[in-house]
C-alpha positions as CSV (number, residue, x, y, z in Angstrom):
1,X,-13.9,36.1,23.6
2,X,-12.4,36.0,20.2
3,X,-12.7,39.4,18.2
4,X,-14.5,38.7,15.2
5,X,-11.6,40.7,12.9
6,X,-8.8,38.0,14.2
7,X,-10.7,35.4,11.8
8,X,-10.4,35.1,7.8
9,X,-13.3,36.4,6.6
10,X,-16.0,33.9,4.9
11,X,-15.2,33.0,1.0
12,X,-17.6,33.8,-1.7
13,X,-20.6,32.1,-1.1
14,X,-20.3,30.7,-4.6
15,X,-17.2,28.9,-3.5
16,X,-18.8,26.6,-1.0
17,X,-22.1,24.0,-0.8
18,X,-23.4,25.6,2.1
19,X,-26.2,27.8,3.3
20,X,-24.7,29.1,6.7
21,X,-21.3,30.1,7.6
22,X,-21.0,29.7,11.6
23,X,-19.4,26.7,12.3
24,X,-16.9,27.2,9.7
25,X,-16.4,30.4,10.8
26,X,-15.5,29.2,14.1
27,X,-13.8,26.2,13.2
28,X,-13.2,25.7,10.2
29,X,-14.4,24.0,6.8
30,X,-15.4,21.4,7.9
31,X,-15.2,19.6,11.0
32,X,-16.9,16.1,9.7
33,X,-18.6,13.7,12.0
34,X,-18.8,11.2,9.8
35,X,-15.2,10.8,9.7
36,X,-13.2,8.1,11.7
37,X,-10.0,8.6,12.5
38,X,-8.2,6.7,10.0
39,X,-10.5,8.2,7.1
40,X,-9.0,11.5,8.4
41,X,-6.1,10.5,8.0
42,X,-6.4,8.8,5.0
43,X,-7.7,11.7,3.2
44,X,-5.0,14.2,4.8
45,X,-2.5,12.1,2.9
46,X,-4.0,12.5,-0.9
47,X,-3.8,16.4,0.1
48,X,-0.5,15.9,1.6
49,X,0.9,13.4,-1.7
50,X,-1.0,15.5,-4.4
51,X,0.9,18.9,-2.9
52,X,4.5,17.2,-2.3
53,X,3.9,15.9,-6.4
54,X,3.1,19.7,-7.1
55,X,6.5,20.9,-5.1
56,X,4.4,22.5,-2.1
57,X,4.4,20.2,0.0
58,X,3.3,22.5,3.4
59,X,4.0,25.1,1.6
60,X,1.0,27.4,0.8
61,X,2.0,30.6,1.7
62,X,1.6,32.6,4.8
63,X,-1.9,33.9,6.4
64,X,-5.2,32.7,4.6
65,X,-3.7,31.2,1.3
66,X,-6.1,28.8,0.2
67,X,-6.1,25.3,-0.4
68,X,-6.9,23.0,-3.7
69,X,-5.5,20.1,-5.0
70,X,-6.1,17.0,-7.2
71,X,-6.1,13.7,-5.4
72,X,-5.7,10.5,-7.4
73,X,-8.9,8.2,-8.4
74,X,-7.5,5.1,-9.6
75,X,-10.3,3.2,-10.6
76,X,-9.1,0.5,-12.4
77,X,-6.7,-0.3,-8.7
78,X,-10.0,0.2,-6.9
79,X,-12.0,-2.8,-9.4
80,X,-9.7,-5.1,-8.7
81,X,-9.0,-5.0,-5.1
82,X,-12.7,-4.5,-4.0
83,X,-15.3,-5.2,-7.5
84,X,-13.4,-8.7,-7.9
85,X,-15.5,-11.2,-6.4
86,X,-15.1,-13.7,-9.2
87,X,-11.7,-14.0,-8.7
88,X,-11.2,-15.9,-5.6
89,X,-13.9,-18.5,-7.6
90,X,-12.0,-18.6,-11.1
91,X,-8.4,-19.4,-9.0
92,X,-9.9,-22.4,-7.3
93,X,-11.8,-23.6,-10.7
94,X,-9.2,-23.5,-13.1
95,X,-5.7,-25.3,-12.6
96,X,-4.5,-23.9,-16.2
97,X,-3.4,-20.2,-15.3
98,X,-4.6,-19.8,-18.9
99,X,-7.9,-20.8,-18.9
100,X,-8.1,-18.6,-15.6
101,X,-6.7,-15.8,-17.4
102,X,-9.3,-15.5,-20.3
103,X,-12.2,-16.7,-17.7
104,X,-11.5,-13.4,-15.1
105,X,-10.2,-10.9,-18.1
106,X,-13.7,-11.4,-19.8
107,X,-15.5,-11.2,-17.0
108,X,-13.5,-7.7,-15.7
109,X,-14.5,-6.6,-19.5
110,X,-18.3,-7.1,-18.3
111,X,-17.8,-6.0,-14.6
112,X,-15.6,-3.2,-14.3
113,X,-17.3,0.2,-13.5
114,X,-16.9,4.0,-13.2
115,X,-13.7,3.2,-15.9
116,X,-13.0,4.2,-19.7
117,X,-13.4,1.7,-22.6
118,X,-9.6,1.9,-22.7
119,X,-9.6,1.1,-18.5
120,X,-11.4,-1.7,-19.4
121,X,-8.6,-4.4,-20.4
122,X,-6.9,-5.6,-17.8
123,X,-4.5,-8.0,-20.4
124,X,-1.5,-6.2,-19.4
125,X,-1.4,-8.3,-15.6
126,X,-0.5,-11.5,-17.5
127,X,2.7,-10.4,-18.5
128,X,3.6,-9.3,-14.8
129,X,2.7,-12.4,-12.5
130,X,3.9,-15.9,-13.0
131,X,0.9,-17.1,-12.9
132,X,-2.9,-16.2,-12.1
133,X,-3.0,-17.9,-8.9
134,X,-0.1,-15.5,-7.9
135,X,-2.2,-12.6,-9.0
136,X,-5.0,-14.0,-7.0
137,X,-3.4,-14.2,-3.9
138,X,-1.7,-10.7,-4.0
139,X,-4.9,-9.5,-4.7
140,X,-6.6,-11.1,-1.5
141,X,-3.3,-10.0,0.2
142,X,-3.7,-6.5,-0.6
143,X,-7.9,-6.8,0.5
144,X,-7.3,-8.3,3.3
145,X,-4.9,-4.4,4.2
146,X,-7.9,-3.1,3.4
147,X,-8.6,0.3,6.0
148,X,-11.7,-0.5,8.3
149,X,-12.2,-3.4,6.5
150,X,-15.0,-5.0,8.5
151,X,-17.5,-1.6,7.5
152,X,-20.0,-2.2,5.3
153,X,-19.0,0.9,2.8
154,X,-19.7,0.2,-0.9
155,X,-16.7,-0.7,-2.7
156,X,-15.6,2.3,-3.9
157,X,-15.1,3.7,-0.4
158,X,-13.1,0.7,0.4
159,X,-9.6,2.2,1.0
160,X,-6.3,-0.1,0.7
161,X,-3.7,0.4,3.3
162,X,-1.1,3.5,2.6
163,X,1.6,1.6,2.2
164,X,3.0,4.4,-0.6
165,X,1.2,7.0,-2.9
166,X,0.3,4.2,-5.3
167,X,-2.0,2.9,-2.4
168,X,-3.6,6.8,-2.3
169,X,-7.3,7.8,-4.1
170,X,-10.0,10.2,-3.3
171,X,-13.5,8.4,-1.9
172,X,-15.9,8.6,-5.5
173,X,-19.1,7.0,-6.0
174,X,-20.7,6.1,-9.3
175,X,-23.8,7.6,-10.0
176,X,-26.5,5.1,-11.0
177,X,-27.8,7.6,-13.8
178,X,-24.4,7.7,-15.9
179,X,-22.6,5.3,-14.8
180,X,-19.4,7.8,-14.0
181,X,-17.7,8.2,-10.8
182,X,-17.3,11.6,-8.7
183,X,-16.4,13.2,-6.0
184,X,-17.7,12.1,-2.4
185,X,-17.8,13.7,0.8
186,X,-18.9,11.5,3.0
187,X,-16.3,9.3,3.7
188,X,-13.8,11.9,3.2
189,X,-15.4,14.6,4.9
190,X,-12.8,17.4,4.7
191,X,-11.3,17.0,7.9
192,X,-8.5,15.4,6.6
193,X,-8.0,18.9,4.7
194,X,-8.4,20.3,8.0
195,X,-5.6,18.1,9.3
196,X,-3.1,19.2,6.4
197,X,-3.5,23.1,7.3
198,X,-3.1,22.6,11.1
199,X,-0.3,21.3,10.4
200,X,1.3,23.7,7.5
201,X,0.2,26.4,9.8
202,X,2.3,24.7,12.8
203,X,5.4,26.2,14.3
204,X,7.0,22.8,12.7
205,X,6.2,22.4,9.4
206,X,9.9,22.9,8.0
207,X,10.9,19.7,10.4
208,X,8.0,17.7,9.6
209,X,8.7,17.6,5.5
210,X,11.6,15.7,5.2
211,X,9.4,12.9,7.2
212,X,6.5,13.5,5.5
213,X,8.6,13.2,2.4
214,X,10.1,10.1,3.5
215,X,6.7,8.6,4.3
216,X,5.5,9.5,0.7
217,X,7.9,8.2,-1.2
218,X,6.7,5.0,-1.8
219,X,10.4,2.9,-1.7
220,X,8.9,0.1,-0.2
221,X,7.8,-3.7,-1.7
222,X,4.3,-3.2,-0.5
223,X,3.8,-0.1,-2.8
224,X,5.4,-1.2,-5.9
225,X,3.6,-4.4,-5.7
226,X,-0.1,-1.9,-5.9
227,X,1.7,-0.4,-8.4
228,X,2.0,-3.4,-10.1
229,X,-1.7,-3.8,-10.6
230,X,-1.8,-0.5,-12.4
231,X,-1.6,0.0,-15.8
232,X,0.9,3.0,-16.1
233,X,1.5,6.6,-15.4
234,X,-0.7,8.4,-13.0
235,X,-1.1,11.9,-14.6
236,X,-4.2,10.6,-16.6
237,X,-5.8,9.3,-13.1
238,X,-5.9,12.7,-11.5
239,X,-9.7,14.2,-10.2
240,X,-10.6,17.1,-10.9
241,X,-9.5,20.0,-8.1
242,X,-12.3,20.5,-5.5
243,X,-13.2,23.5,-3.4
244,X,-10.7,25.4,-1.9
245,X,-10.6,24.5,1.9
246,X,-10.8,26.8,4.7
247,X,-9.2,27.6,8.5
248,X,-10.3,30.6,9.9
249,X,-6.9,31.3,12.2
250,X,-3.2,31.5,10.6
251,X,-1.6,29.8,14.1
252,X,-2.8,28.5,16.8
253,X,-1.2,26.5,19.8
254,X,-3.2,23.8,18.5
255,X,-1.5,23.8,15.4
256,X,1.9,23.7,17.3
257,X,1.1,21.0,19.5
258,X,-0.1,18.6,17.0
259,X,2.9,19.1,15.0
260,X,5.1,18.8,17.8
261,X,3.7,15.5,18.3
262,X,3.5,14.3,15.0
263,X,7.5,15.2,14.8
264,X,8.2,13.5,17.9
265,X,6.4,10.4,16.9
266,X,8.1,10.3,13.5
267,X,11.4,10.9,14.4
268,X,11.2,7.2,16.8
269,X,11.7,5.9,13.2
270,X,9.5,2.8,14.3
271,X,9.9,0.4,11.8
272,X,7.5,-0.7,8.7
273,X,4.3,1.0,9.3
274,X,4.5,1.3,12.8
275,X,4.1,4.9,13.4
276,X,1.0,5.4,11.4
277,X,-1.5,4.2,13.7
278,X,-0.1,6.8,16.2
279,X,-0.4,9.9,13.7
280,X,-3.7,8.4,13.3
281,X,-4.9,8.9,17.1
282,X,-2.9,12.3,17.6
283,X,-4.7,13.3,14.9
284,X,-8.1,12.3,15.9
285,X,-7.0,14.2,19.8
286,X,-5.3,17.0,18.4
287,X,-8.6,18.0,16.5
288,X,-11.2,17.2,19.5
289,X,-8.6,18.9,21.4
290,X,-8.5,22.3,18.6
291,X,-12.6,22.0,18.5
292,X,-12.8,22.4,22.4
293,X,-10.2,25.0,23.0
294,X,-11.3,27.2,20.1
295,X,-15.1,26.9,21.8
296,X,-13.0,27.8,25.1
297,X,-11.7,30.7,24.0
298,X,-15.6,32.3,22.2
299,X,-16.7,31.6,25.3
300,X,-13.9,33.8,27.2
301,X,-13.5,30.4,29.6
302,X,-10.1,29.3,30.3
303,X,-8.6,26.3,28.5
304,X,-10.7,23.1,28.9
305,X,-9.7,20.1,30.9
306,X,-10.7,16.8,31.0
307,X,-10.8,14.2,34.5
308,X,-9.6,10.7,33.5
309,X,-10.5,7.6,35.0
310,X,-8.2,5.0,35.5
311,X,-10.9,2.2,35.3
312,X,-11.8,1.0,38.6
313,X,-13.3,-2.1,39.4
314,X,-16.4,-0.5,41.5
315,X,-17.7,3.3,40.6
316,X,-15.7,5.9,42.4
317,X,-16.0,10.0,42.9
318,X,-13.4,10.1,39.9
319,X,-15.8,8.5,37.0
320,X,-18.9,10.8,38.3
321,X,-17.2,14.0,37.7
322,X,-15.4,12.6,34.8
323,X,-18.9,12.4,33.8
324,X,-19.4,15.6,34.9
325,X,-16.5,17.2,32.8
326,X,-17.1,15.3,29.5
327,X,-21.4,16.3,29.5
328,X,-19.8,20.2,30.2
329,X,-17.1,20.0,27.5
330,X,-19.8,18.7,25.1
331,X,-22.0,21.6,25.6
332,X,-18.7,23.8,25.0
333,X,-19.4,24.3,20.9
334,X,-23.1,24.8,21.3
335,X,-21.9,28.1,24.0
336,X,-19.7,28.7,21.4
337,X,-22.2,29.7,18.7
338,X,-24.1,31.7,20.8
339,X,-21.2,33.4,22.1
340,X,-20.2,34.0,17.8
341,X,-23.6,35.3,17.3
342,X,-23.6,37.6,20.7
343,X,-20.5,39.2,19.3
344,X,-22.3,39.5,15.7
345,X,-25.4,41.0,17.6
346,X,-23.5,43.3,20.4
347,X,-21.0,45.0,17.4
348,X,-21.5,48.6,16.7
349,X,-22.1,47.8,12.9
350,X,-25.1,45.8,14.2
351,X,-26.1,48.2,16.5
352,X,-25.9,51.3,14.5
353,X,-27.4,49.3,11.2
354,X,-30.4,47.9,13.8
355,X,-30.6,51.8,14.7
356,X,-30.8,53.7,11.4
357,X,-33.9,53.6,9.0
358,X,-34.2,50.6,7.0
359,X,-32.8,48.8,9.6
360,X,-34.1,45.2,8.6
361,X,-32.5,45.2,5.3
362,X,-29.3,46.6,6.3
363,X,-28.9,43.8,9.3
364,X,-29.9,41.3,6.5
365,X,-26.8,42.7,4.7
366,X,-24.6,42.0,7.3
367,X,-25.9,38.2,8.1
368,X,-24.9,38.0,4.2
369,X,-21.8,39.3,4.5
370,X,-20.8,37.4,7.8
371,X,-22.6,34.1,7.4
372,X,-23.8,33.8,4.2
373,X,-27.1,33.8,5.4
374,X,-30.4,35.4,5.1
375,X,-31.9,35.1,1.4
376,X,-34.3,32.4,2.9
377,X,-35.6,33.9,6.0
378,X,-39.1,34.4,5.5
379,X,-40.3,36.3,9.4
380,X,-40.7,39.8,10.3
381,X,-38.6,42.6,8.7
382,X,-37.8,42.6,12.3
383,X,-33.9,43.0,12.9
384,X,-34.2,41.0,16.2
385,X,-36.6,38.4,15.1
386,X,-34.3,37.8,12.2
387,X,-31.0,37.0,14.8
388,X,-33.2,34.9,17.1
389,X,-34.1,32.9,13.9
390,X,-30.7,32.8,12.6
391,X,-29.6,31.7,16.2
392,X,-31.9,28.8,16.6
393,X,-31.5,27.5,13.3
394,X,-27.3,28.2,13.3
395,X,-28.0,25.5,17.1
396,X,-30.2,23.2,14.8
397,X,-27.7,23.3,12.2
398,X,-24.6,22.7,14.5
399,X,-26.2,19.8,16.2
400,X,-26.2,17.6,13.4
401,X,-22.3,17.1,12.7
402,X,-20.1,19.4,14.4
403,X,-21.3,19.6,17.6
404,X,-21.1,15.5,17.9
405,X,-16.9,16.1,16.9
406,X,-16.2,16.0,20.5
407,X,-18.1,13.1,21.5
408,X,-16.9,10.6,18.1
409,X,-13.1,11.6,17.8
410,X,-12.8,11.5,21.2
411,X,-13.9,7.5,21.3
412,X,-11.6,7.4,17.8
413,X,-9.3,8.6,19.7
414,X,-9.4,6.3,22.6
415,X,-10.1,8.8,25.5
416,X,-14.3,9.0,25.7
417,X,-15.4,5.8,26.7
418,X,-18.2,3.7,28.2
419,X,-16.8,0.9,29.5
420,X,-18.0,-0.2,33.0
421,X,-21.1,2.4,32.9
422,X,-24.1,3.7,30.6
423,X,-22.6,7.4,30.7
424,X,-20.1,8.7,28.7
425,X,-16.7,10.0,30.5
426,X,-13.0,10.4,30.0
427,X,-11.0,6.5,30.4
428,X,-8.2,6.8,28.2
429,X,-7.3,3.3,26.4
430,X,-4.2,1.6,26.9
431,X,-3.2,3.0,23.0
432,X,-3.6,6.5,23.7
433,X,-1.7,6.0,26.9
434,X,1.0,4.7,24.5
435,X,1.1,7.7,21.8
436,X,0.8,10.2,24.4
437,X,3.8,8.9,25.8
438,X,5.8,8.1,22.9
439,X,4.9,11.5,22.0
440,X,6.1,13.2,24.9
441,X,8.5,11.0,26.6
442,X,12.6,11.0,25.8
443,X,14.3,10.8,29.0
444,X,13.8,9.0,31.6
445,X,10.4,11.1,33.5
446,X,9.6,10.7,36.9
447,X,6.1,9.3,37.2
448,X,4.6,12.7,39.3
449,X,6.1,14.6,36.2
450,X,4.8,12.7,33.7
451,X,1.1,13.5,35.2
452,X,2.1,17.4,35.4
453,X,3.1,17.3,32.0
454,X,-0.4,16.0,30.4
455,X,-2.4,18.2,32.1
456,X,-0.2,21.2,31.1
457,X,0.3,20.1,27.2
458,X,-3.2,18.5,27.4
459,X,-5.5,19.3,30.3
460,X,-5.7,15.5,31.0
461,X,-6.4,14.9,34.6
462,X,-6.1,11.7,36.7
463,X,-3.5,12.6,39.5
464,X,-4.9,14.9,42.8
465,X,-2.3,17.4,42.6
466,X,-3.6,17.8,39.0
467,X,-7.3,18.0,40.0
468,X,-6.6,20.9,42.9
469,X,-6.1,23.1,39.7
470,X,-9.2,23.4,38.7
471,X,-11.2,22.2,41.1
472,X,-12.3,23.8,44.8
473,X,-10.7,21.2,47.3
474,X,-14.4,20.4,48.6
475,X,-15.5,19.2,45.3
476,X,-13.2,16.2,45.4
477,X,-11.3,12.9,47.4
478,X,-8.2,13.4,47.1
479,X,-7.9,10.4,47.9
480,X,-9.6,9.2,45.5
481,X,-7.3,10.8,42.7
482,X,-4.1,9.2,44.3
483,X,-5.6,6.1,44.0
484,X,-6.6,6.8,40.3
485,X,-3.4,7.4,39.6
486,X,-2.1,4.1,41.3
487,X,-3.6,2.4,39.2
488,X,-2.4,4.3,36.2
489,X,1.3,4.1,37.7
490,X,0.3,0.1,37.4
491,X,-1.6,0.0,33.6
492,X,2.2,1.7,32.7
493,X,4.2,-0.5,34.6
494,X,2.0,-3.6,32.7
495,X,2.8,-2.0,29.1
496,X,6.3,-2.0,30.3
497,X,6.7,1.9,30.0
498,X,7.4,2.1,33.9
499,X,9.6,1.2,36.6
500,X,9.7,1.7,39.8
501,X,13.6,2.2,41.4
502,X,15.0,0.9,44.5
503,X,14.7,4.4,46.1
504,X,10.4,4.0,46.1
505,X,10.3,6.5,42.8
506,X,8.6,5.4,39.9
507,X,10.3,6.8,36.0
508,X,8.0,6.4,33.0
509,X,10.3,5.7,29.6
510,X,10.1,5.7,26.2
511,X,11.7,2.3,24.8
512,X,11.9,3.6,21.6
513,X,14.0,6.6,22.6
514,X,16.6,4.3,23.5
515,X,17.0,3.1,19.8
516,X,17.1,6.8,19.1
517,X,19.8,7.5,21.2
């Protein structure tokens, strides 16, 4: 079990919306549900541009320096892309670019919202396209990029594509009363900030700038074409800094791992846009792999793992303990709060406080102190009746967001899956199967290796010599297992990231490593 001194303490309760600090205090603020995986990392790249613009990019200091920065809004980018619908019908009415002209700019004038008076002329386009149909089409160009595109968010948590930091803005909404737009966490949960301090708190934060840098820069047509539809400099755009955000631990092999793998994806240099959806899924599997291990380690259990099936045409032993696995690992967190509030509960200041006259007060003080917690308990001035209540509502509380992490990031992630059953298990998708080995892969890797080295980075399991690890030999076929990883040895060889040599061994490869070399 963790020692409760190894963790930053909680911040002022003034700094942070919240009535209760445990799951932040475990994990982190916050782990968001809500989130998908691209939202994540959508929102981990305003921190990321907003601190690079400032000179710090993953730069913050060492130990618990906090973080706060001021992500772009651009409104006026965000009315034209996604509170435009009259221009697609203005294009195909009017042949005269002119007439089309006045006809949209005065009905912008009317439509825009959430902007200044001075946001409100959009004139300055006329000058920069040849003609309005040209603007049109960028337009449904740049809509049709749009991030999750199909969701049915309002419009101004529609979220272009990142091609550059002109394509970057916080999620706002406009509030019906005044008619200005603010801050939103929702859509943009904080995880994404989450993401950002993982990865400044890595072991390879120095390597990963100059990427990171290069990815932000913006030096591509896509970018300066948003930019295009903007009316100037940026500095005026700027929101307002937010809360500082908070990680209770300053390193953790989780933190290493993940920026390993974000490195080793990056330096493929895959062309265009191509390695973005793979930061995307290691992101989305490095957290739900930081949220499991971290409840792991509360618990005082070794390091999770998690049983893969290779989908089989007819249920086998492998998808019922995968079942198995994934309904234990979910339970992990929820162990892991009453394992935080054990230690809380069994510590001499506790004890001693629980001991001494007064008791009930001073054991309030310490909820306070710890958790932020305890001002609206209304029970017995009872020291154990006030940690029971403070456990079960800490469980109710947990249950709501954090404690579904595992479950939703996983299926971003493409590892937690349904598909051939009504129950939940671990059947990793043929993209995660690709980032993992993209990731991990540089030579030539024989096949058995390959299987040894995601369970020991990971704690993915689909091969038998894998399982006998953590498993007693009468709980599983082994046969089973070798045939679930026959038919992983075949999903690879269809991807075309295996082979299988004249001398009956089979070598997983990276093709992009070959470009590298």
């Amino acid at each position: 079990m963790l020692d409760l001194t190894a963790v930053a303490p909680p911040p002022h309760a003034a700094d942070h919306n919240t009535s209760m600090w445990v799951d932040e205090q475990i994990w982190g603020h916050r782990l968001w549900d809500s989130q998908s995986p691209w939202l994540i990392f959508l929102e981990f790249l305003n921190v990321a541009e907003a601190r690079l613009r400032e000179g710090r990019l993953l730069d913050e200091g060492e130990g618990f320096a906090s973080l706060v920065y001021r992500p772009y809004r651009r409104m006026a980018l965000r009315n034209l892309l996604f509170n435009n619908e009259a221009i697609t019908r203005i294009a195909e009415n009017h042949r005269d670019s002119n007439e089309a002209w006045t006809q949209w700019l005065s009905w912008m004038s009317d439509n825009v919202k959430g902007v200044t008076d001075l946001e409100r002329d959009y004139s300055f386009l006329k000058n920069r396209f040849a003609s309005f149909n040209e603007f049109a089409m960028l337009i449904g160009m740049l809509r049709g990029s749009a991030v999750e595109s199909a969701s049915n968010k309002r419009w101004t948590s529609k979220f272009v594509f990142p091609f550059g930091p002109s394509a970057l803005y916080v999620d706002l909404n406009i509030s019906a009363a005044t008619g200005k737009a603010g801050r939103e966490y929702i859509n943009f949960g904080r995880t994404g900030e989450l993401l950002y301090m993982m990865l400044w708190r890595s072991n390879q934060r120095e390597r990963l700038k100059p990427h990171l840098e290069t990815l932000l820069k913006g030096d591509n047509a896509w970018n300066q074409l948003v930019k295009l539809l903007q009316p100037g400099a940026d500095d005026g755009d700027l929101d307002a800094p937010g809360r500082s955000c908070y990680l209770p631990y300053p390193s953790h092999i989780c933190f290493d791992k993940l920026g390993e793998d974000w490195l080793n994806i990056l330096k493929l240099n895959l062309p265009g846009f191509d390695a973005l959806p793979h930061l995307v899924t290691l992101a989305a599997f490095h957290i739900m792999l930081y949220k499991l291990t971290v409840a792991s380690d509360w618990c005082n259990l070794r390091r999770p793992h998690m049983i893969c099936e290779v989908v089989a045409p007819k249920k086998t032993i492998v998808r019922e303990l995968s079942i198995g696995n994934h309904t234990e690992n979910d339970m992990l967190s929820r162990r892991a709060i009453n394992a935080y509030i054990d230690a809380i509960e069994n510590s001499s200041e506790w004890k001693t406080a629980a001991a001494e006259h007064g008791a009930f007060q001073k054991c309030s003080e310490i909820l306070e102190q710890r958790v932020l917690w305890g001002q609206d308990y209304d029970g017995p001035n009872d020291p154990q009746a006030l940690i029971n209540d403070f456990r079960e509502l800490a469980q109710k509380r947990h249950s709501q967001h954090v404690a579904n992490v595992h479950r939703i990031y996983g299926k971003g992630a493409g590892l937690v899956s349904k598909r051939g059953t009504n129950k939940l298990r671990y059947a990793p998708t043929d993209g995660l199967l690709k980032t993992l080995l993209y990731a991990n892969v540089g030579k030539r890797m024989e096949f058995g290796e390959f299987l040894a080295l995601m369970y020991e980075r990971y704690g993915l399991i689909v091969g038998d010599l894998e399982v006998e690890k953590v498993l007693a030999k009468e709980e599983f076929d082994k046969k089973a297992f070798q045939a679930n990883a026959r038919r992983l040895e075949q999903r690879l060889g269809s991807l075309g990231l295996l082979k299988r040599l004249s001398d009956g061994c089979a070598y997983v490869e990276n093709p992009h490593r070959r470009k590298v070399a």
